[in-house]
VEXMAR-431893 format. One line per field, with one value per residue (C-alpha): residue number from 1; x, y negated, z; residue in three letters. Coordinates in nm, 3 decimals. Layout:
BEGIN
n: c(NUM	...)
u: c(X	...)
v: c(Y	...)
w: c(Z	...)
res: c(ALA	...)
% end
This chain:
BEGIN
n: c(1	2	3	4	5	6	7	8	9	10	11	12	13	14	15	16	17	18	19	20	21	22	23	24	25	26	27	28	29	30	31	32	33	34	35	36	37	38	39	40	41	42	43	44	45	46	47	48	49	50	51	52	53	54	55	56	57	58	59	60	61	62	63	64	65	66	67	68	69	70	71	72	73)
u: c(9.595	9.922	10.206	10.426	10.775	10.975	11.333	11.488	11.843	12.049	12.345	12.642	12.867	13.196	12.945	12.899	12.496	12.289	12.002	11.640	11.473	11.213	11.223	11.448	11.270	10.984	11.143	11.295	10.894	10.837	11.077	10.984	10.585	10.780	10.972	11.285	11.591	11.752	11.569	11.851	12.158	12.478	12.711	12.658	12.799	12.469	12.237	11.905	11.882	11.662	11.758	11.637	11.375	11.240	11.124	11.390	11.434	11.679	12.002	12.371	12.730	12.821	13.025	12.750	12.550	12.621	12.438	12.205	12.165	12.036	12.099	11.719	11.676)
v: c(-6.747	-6.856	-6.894	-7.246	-7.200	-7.323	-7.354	-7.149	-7.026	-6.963	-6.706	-6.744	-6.465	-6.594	-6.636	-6.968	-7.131	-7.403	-7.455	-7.621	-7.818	-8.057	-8.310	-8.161	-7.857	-7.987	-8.164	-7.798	-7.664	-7.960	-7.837	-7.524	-7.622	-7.863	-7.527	-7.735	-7.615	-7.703	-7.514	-7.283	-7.463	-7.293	-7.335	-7.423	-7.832	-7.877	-8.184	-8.211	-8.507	-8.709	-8.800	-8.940	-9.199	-8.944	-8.710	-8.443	-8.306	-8.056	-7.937	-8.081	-8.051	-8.392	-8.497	-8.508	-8.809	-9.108	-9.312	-9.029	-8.823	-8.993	-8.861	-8.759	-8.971)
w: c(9.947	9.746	9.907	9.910	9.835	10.125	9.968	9.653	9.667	9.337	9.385	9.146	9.026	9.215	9.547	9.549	9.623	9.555	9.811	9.718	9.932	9.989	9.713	9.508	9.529	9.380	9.097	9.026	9.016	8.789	8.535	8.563	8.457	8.190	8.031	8.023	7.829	8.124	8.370	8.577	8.748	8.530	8.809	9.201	9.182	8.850	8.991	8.870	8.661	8.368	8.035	7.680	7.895	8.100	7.895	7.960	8.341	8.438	8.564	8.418	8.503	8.710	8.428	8.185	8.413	8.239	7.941	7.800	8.167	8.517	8.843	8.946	9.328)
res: c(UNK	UNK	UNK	UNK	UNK	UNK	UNK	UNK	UNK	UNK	UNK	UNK	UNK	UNK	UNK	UNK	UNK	UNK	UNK	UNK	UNK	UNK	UNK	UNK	UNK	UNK	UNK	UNK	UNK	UNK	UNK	UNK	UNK	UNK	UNK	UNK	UNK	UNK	UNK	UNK	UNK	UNK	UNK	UNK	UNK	UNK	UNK	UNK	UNK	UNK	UNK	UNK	UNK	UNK	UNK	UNK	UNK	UNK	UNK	UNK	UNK	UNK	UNK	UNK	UNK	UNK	UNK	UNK	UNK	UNK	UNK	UNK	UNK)
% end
């Protein structure tokens, strides 16, 4: 029987961790059956987020949420 992930935890060189859960969690396996570009948080503050209509899920910097890049809710 597979196994269901319960939470995934990204370690970053300086230490710091990002933690995911529940919904978010399942976006993240969402991108990962997409093959995003954007698949790996690059730094521990990265939100998951959509851009370009949809059609792009992933993770992005905070300061890159804005016209082209949606905070994923």
């Amino acid at each position: 029987m597979e196994k269901k992930l319960k939470c995934v935890t990204f370690t970053f060189q300086d230490g710091s961790t990002k933690v995911l859960r529940g919904q978010e969690l399942e976006d993240w396996e969402t991108i990962c059956a997409l093959q995003s570009d954007y698949l790996l948080p690059g730094d521990s503050d990265h939100i998951l987020a959509v851009g370009y209509g949809g059609l792009v899920r992933g993770f992005v910097p905070p300061t890159a949420i804005g016209e082209v890049w949606q905070q994923r809710r």
